[in-house]
N, C-alpha and C positions, 0 to 999 in steps of 0.2 A: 455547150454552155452548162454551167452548175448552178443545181437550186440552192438558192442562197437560205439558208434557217433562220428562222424567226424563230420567236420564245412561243407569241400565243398565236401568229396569224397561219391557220392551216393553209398547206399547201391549195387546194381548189381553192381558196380566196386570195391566192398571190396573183398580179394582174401584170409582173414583171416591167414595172415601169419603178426603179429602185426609188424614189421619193415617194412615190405616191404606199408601195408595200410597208417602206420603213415607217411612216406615218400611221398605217393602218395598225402593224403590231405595236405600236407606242398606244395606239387609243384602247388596243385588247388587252395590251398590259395596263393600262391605265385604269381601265372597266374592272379589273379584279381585284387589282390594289381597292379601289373604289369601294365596291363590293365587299372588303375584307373591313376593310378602315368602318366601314357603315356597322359593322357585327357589333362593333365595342363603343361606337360612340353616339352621341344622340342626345341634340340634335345634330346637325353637320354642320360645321363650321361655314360659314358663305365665301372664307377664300378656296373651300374645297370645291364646295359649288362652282363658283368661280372658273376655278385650274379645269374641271369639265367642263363646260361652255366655251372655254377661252380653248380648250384644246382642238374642241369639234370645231368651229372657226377657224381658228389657223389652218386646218385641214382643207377645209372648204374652202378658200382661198387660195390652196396650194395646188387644187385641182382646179380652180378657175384659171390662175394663172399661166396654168400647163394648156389648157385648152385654148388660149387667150391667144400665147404666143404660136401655137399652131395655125389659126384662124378654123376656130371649130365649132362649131353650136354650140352653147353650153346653155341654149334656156330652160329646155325641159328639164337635164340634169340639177341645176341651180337653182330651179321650183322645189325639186325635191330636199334639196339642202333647205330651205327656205323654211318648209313645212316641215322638218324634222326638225330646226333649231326651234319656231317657236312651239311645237309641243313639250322641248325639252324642257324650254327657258320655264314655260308655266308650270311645270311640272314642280324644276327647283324652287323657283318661288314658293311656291304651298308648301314646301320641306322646313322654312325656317323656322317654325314652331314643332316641328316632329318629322319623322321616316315613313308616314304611312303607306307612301308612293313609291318609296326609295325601291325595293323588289320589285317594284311594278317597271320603274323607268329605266332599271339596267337591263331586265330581262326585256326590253322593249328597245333601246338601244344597240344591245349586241342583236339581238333579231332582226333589226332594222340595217344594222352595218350589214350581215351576211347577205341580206335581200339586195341591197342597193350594191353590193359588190357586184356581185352574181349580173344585176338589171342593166347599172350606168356603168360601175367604172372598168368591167371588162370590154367593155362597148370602146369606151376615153381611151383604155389602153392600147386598144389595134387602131384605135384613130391616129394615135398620137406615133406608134409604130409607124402607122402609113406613110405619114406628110412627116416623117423623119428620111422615109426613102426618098 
């Protein structure tokens, strides 16, 4: 089997479950577009805000759904989702008058996706391997 390349997702956070990987380099590539776009402007527009929020959701649903159709646990995993949206959400709110948080909440989001790859979704991925045999 060949490793499939991704732009930002390193190889030790691929969990080779192809939706769920491609997902994750879209939110890595997203985090730095993010990241860049934040250098020059300010404050941030709230449909950028927005497109993050709406992105990590879709996400989080895409791994519910995956676990869903397997018949899998997903409440501890989907705690964690739960509590990383609402500190994001407060995060962005407080942003619409200025950036002060904006370094705070990326370097806090890519931190938080490598931990939760590493924690839940390598865990989801041999699950979902499993009950596919």
């Amino acid at each position: 089997m060949s490793v499939r390349q991704y732009s930002m997702l390193p190889q030790n956070l691929q969990v080779n479950i192809p939706e769920i990987d491609v997902e994750h380099d879209e939110l890595f590539v997203f985090l730095e577009g993010f990241k860049e776009y934040c250098f020059e402007h300010s404050p941030i527009p709230q449909e950028k805000r927005n497109a993050l929020y709406g992105l990590l959701v879709s996400h989080f649903k895409t791994e519910e759904r995956l676990a869903t159709s397997a018949s899998i646990d997903f409440s501890g995993h989907e705690d964690a989702h739960e509590k990383m949206l609402e500190t994001v959400s407060q995060t962005l709110g407080q942003m619409a008058s200025n950036n002060s948080d904006l370094y705070s909440l990326i370097r806090y989001i890519s931190y938080w996706f490598e931990i939760h790859i590493l924690r839940y979704d390598l865990t989801l991925a041999k699950c979902l391997s499993a009950s596919a045999h």
